[in-house]
PDBQT receptor file of N, H, CA, C and O in Angstrom, charges set to zero:
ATOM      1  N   UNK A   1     -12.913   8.040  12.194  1.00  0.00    +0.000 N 
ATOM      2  CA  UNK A   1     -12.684   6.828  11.429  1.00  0.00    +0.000 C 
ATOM      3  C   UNK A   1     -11.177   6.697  11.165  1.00  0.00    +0.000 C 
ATOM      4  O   UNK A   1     -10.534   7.714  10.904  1.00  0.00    +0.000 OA
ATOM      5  N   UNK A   2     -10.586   5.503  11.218  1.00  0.00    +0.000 N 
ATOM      6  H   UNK A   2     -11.109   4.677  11.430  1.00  0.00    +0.000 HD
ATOM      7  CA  UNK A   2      -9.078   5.583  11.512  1.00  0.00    +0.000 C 
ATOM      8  C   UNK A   2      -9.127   5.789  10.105  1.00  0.00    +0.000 C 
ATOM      9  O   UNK A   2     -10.152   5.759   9.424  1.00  0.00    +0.000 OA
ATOM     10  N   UNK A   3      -7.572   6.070   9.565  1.00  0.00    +0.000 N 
ATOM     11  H   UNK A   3      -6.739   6.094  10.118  1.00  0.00    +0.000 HD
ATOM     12  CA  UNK A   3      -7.227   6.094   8.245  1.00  0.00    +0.000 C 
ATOM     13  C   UNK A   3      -7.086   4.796   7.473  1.00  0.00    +0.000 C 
ATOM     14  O   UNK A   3      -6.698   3.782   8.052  1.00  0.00    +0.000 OA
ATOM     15  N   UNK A   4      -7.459   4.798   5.891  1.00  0.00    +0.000 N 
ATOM     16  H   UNK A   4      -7.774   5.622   5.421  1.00  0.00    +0.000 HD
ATOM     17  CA  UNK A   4      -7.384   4.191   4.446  1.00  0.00    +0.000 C 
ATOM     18  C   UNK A   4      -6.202   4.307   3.634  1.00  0.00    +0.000 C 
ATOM     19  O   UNK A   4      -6.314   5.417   3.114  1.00  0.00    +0.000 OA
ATOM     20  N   UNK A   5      -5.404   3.915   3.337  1.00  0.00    +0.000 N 
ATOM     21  H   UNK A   5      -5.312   3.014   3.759  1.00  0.00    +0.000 HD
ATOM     22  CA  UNK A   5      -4.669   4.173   2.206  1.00  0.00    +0.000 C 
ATOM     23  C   UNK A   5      -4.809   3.052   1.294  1.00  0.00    +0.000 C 
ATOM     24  O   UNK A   5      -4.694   1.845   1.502  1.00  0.00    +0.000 OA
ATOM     25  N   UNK A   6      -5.131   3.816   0.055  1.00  0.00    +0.000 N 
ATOM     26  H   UNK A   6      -5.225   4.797  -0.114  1.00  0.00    +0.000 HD
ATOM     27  CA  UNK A   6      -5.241   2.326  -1.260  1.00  0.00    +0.000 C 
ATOM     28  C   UNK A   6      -3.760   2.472  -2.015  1.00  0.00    +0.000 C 
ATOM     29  O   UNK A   6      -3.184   3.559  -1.998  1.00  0.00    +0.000 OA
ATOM     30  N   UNK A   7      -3.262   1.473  -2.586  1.00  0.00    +0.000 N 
ATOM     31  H   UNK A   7      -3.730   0.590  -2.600  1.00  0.00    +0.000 HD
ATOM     32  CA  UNK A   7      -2.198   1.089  -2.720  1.00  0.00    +0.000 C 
ATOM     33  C   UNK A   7      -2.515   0.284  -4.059  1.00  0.00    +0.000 C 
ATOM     34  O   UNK A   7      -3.200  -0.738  -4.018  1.00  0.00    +0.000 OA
ATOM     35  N   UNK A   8      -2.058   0.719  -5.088  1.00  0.00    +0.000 N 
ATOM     36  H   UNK A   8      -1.501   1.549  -5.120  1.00  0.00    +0.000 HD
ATOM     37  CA  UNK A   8      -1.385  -0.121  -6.443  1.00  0.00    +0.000 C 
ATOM     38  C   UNK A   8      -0.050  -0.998  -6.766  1.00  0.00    +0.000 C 
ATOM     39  O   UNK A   8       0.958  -0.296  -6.677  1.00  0.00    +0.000 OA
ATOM     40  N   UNK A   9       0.195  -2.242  -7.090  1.00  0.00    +0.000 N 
ATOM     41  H   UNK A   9      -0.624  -2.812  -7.162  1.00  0.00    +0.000 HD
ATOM     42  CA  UNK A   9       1.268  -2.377  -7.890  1.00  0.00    +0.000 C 
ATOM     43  C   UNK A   9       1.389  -2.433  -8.998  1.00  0.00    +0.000 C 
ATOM     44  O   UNK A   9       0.590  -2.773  -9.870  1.00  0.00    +0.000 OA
ATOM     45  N   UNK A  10       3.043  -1.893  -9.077  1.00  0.00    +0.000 N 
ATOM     46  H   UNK A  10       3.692  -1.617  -8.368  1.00  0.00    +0.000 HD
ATOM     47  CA  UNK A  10       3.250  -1.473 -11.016  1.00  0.00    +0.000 C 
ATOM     48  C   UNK A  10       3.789  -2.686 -11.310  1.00  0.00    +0.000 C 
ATOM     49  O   UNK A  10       3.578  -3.020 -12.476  1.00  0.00    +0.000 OA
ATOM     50  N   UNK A  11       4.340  -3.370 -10.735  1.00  0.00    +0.000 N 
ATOM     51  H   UNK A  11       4.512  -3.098  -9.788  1.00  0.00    +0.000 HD
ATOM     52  CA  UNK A  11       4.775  -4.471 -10.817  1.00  0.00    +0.000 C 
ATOM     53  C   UNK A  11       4.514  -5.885 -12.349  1.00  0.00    +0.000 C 
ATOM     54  O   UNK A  11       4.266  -7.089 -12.399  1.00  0.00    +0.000 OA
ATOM     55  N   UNK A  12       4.696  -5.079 -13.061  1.00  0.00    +0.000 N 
ATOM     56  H   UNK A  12       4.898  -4.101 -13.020  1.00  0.00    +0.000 HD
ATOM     57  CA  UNK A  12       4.176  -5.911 -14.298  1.00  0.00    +0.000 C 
ATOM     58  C   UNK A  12       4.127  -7.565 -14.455  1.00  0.00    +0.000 C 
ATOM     59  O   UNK A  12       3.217  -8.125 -15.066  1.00  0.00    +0.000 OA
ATOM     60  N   UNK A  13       4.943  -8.088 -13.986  1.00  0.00    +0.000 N 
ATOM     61  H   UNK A  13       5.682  -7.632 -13.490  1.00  0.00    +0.000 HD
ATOM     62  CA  UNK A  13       4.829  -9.815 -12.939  1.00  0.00    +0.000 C 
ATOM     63  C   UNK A  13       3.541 -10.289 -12.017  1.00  0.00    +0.000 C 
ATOM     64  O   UNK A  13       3.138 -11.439 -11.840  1.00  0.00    +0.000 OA
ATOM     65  N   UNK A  14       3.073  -9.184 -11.541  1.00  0.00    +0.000 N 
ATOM     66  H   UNK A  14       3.400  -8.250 -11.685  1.00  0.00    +0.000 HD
ATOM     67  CA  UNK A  14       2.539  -9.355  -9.902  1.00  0.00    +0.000 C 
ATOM     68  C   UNK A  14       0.785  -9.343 -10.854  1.00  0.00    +0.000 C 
ATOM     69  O   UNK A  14       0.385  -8.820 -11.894  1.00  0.00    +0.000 OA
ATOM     70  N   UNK A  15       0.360  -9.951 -10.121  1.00  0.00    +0.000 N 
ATOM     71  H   UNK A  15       0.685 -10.376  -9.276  1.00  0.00    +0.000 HD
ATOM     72  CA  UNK A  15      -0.941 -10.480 -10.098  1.00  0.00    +0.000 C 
ATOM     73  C   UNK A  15      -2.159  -9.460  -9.525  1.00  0.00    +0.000 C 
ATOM     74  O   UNK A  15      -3.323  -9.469  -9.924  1.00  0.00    +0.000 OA
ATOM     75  N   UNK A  16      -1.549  -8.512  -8.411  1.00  0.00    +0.000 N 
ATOM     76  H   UNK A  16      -0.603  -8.505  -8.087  1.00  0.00    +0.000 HD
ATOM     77  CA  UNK A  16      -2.121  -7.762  -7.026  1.00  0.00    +0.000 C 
ATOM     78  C   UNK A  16      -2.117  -6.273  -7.882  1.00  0.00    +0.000 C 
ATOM     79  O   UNK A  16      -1.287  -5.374  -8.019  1.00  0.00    +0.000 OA
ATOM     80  N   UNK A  17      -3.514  -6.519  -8.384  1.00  0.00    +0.000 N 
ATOM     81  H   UNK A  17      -4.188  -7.249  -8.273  1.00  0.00    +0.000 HD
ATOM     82  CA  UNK A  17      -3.588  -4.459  -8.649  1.00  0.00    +0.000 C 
ATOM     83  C   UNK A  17      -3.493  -3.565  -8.138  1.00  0.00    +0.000 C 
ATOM     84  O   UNK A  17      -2.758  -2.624  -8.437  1.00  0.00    +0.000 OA
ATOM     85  N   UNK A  18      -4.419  -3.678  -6.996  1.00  0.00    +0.000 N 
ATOM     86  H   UNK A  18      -5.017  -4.442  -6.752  1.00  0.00    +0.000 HD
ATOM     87  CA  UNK A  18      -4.677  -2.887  -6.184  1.00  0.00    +0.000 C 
ATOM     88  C   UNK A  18      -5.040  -3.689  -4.715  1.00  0.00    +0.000 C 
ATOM     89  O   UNK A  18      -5.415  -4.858  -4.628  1.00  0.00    +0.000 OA
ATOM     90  N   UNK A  19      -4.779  -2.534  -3.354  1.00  0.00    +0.000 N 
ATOM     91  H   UNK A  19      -4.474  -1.585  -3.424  1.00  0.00    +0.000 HD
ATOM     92  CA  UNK A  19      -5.196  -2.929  -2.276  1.00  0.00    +0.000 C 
ATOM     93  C   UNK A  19      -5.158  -2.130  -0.930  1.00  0.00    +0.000 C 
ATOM     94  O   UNK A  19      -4.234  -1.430  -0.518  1.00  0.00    +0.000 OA
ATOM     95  N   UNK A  20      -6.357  -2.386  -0.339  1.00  0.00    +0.000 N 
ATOM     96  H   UNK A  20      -7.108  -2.955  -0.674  1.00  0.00    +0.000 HD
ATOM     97  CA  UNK A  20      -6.228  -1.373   0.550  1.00  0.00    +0.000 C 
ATOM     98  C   UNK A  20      -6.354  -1.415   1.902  1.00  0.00    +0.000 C 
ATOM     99  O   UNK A  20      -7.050  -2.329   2.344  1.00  0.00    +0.000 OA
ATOM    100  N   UNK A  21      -5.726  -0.459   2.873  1.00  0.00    +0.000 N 
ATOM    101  H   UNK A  21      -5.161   0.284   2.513  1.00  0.00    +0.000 HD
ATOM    102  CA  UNK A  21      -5.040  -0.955   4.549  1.00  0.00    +0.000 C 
ATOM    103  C   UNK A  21      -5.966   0.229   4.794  1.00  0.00    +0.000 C 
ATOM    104  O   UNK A  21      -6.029   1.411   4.455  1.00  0.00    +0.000 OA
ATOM    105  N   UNK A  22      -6.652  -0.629   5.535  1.00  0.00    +0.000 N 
ATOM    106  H   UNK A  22      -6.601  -1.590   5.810  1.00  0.00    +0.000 HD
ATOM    107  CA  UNK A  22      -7.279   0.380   6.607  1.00  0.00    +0.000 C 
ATOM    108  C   UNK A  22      -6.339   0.151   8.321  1.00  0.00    +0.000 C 
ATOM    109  O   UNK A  22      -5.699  -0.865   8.591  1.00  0.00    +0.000 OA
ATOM    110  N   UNK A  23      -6.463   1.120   9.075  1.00  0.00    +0.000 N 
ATOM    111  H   UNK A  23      -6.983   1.946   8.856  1.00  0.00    +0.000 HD
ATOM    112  CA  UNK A  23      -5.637   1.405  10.056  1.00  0.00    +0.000 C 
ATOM    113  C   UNK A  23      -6.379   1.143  11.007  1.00  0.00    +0.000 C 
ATOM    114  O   UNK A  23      -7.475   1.705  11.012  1.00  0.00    +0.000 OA
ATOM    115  N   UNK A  24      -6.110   0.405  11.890  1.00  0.00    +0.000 N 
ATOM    116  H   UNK A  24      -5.221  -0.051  11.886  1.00  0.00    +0.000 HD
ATOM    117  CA  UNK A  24      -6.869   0.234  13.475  1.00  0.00    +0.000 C 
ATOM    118  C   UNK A  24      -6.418   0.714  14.379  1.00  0.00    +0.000 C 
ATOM    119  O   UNK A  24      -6.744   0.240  15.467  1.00  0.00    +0.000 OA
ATOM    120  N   UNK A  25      -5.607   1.698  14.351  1.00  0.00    +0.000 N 
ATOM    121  H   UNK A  25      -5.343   2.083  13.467  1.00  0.00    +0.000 HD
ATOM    122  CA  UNK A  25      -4.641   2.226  15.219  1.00  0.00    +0.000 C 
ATOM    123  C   UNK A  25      -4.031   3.463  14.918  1.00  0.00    +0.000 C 
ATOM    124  O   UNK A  25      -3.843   3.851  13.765  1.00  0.00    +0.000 OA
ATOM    125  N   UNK A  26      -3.621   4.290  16.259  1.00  0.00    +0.000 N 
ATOM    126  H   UNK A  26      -3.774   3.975  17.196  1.00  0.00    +0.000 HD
ATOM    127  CA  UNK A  26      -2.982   5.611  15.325  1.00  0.00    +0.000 C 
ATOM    128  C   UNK A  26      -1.582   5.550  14.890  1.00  0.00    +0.000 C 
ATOM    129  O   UNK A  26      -0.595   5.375  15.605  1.00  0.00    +0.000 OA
ATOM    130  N   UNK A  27      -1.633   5.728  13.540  1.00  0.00    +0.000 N 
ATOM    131  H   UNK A  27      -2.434   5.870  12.959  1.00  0.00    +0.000 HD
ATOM    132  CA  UNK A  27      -0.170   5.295  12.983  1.00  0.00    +0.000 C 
ATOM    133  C   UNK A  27       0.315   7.015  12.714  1.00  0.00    +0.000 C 
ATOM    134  O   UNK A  27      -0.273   8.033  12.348  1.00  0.00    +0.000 OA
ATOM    135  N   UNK A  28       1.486   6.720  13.057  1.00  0.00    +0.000 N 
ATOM    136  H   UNK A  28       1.963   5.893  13.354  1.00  0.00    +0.000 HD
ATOM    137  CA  UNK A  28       2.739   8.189  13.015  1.00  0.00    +0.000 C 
ATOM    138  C   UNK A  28       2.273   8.780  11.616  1.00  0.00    +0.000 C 
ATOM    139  O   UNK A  28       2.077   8.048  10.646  1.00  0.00    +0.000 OA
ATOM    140  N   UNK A  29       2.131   9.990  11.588  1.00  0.00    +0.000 N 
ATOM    141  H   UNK A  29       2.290  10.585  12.376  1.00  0.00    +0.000 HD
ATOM    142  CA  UNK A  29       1.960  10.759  10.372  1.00  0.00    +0.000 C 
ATOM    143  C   UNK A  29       2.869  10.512   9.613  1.00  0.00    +0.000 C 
ATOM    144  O   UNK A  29       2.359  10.903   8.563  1.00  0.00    +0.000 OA
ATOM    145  N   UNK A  30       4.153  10.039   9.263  1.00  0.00    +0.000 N 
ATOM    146  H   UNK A  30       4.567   9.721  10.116  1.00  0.00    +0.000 HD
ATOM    147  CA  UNK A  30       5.521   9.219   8.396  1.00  0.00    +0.000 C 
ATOM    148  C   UNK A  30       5.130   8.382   7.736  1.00  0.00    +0.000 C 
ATOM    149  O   UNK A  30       5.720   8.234   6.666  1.00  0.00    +0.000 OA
ATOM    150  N   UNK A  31       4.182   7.623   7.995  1.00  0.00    +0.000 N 
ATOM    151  H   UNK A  31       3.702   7.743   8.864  1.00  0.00    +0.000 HD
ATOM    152  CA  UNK A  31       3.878   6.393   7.571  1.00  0.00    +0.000 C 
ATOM    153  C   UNK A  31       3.081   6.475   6.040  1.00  0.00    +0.000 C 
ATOM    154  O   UNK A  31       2.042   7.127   5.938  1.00  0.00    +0.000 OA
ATOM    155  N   UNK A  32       3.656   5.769   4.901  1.00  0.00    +0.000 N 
ATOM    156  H   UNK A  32       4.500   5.239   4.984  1.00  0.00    +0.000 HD
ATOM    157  CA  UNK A  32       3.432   5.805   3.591  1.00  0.00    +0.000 C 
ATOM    158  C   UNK A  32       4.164   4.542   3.052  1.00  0.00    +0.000 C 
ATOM    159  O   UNK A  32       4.910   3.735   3.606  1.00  0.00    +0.000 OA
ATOM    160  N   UNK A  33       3.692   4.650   1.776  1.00  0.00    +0.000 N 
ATOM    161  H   UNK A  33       3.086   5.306   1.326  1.00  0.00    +0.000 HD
ATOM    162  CA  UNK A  33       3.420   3.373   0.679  1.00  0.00    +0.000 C 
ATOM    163  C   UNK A  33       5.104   2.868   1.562  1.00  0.00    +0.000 C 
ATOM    164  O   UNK A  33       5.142   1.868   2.278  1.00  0.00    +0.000 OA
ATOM    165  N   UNK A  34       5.837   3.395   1.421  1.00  0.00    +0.000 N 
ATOM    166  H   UNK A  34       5.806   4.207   0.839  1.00  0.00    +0.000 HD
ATOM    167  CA  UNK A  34       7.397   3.245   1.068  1.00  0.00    +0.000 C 
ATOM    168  C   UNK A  34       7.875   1.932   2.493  1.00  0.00    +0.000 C 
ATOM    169  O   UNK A  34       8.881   1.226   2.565  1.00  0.00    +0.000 OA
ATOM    170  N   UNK A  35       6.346   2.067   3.719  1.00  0.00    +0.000 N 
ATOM    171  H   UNK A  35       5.529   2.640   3.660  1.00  0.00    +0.000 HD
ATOM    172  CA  UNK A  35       6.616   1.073   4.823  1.00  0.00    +0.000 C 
ATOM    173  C   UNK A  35       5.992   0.245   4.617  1.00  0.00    +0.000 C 
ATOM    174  O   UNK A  35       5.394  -0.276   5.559  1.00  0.00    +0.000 OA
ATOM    175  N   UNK A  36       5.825  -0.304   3.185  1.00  0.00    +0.000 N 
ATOM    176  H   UNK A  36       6.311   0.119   2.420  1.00  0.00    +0.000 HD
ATOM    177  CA  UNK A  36       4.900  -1.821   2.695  1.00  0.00    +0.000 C 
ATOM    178  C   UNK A  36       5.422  -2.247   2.031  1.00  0.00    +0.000 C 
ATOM    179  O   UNK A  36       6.263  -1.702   1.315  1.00  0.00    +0.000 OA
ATOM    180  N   UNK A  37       5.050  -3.565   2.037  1.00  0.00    +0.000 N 
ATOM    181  H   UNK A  37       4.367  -4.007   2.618  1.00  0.00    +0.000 HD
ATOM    182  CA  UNK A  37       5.440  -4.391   0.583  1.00  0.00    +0.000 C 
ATOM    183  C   UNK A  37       3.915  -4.903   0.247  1.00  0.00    +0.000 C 
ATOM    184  O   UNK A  37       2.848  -5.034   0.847  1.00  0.00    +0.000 OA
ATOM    185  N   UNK A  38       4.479  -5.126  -1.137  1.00  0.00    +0.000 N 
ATOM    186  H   UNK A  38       5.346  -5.019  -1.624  1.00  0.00    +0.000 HD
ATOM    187  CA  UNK A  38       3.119  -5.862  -1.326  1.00  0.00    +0.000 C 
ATOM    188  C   UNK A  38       2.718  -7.378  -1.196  1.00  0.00    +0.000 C 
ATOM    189  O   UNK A  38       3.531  -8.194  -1.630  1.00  0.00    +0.000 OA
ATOM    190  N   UNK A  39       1.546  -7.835  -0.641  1.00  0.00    +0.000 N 
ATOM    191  H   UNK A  39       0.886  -7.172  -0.288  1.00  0.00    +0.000 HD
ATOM    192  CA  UNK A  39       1.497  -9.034  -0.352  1.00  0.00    +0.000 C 
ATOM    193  C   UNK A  39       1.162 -10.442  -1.460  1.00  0.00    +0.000 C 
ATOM    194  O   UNK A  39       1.122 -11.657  -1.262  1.00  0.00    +0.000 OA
ATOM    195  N   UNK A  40       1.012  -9.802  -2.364  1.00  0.00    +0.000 N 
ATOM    196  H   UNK A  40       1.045  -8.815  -2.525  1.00  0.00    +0.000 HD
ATOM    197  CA  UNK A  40       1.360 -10.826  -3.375  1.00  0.00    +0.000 C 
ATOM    198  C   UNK A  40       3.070 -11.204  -4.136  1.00  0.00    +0.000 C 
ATOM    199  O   UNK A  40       3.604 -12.301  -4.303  1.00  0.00    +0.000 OA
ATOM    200  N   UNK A  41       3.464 -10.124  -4.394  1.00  0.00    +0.000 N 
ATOM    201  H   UNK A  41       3.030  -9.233  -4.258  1.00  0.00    +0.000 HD
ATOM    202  CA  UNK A  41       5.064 -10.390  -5.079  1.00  0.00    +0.000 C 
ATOM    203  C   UNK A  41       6.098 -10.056  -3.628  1.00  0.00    +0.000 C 
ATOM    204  O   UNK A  41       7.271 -10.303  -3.911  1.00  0.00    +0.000 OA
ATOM    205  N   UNK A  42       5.982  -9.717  -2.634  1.00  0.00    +0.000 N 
ATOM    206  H   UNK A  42       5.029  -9.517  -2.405  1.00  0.00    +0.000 HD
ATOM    207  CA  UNK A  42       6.566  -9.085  -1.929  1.00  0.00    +0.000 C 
ATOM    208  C   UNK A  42       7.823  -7.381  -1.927  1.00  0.00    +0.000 C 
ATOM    209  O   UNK A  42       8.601  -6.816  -1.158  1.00  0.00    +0.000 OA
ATOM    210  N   UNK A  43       7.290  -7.227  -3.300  1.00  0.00    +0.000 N 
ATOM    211  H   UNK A  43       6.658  -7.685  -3.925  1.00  0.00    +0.000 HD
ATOM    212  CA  UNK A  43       7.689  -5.926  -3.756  1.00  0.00    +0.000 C 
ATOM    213  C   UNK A  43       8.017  -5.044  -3.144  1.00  0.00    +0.000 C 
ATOM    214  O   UNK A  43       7.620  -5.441  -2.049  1.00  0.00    +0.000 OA
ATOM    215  N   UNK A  44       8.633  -3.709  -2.873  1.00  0.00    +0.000 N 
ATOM    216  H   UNK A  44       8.956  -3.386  -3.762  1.00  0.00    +0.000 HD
ATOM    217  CA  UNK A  44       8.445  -3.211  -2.110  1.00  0.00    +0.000 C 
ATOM    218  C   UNK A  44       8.729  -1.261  -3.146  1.00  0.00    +0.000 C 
ATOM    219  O   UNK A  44       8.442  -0.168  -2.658  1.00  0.00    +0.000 OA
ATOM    220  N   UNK A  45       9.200  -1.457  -4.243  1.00  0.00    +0.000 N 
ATOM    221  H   UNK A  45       9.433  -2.345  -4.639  1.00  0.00    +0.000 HD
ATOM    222  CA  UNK A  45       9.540  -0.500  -4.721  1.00  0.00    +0.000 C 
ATOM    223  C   UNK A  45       8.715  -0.647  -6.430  1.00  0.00    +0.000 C 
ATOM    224  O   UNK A  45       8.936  -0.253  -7.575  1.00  0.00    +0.000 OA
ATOM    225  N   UNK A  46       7.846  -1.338  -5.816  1.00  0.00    +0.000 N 
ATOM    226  H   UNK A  46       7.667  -1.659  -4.886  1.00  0.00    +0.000 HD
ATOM    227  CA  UNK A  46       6.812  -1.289  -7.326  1.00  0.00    +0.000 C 
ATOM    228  C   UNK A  46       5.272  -0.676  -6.428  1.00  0.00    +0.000 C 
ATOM    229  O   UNK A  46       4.203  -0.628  -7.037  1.00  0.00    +0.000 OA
ATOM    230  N   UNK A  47       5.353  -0.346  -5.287  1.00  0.00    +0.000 N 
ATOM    231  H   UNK A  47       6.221  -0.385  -4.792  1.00  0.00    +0.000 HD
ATOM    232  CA  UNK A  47       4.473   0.019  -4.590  1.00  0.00    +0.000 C 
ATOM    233  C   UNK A  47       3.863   1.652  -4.816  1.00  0.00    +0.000 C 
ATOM    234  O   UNK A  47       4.742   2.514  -4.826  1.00  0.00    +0.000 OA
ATOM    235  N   UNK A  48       2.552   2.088  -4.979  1.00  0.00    +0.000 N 
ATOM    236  H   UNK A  48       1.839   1.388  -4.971  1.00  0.00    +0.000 HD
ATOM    237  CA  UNK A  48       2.297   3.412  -5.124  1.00  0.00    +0.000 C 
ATOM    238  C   UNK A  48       0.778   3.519  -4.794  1.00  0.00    +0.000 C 
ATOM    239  O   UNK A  48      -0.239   2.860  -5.015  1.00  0.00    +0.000 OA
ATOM    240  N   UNK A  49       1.169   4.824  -4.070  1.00  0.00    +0.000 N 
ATOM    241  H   UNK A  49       1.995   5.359  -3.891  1.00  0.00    +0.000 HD
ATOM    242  CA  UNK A  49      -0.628   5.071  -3.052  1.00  0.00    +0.000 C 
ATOM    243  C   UNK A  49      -1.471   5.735  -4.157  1.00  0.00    +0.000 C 
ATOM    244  O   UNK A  49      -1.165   6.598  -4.979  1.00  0.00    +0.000 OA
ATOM    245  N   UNK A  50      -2.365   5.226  -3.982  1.00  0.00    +0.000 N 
ATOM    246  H   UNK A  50      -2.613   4.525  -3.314  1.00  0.00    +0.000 HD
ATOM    247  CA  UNK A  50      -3.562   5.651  -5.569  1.00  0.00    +0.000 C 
ATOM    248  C   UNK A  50      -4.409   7.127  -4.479  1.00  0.00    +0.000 C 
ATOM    249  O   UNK A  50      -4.995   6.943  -3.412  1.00  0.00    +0.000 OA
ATOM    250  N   UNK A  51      -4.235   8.310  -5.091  1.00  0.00    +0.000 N 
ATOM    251  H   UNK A  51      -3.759   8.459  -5.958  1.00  0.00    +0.000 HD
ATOM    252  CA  UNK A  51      -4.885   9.446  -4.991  1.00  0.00    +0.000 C 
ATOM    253  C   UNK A  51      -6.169   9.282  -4.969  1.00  0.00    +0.000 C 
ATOM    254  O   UNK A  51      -6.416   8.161  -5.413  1.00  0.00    +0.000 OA
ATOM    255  N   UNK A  52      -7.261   9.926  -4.630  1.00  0.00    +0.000 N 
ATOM    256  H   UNK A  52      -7.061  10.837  -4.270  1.00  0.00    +0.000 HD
ATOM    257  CA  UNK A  52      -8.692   9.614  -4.579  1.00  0.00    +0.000 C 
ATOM    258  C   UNK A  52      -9.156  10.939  -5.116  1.00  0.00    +0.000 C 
ATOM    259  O   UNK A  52     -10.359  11.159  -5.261  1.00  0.00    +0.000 OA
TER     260      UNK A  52
């Protein structure tokens, strides 16, 4: 099953709690919160991967 990462913004403005990317593809083991923005505020440093 490809990989999940769920994703929060802290973003106290932003509307977008939470959200989550599932992967259709094999993405480079590098790859984390820090290569997103978020798609509601376009944030990019209010971004943080929620632990499970």
């Amino acid at each position: 099953m490809p990989a999940t990462l769920e994703v929060k913004c802290t973003n106290d403005d932003c509307e977008m709690d939470m959200f989550e990317m599932h992967y259709t593809y094999d993405m480079p083991d590098d790859v984390g919160v820090s290569d997103f923005q978020c798609p509601y505020c376009g944030g990019t440093d209010c971004l943080e991967a929620i632990e499970l």
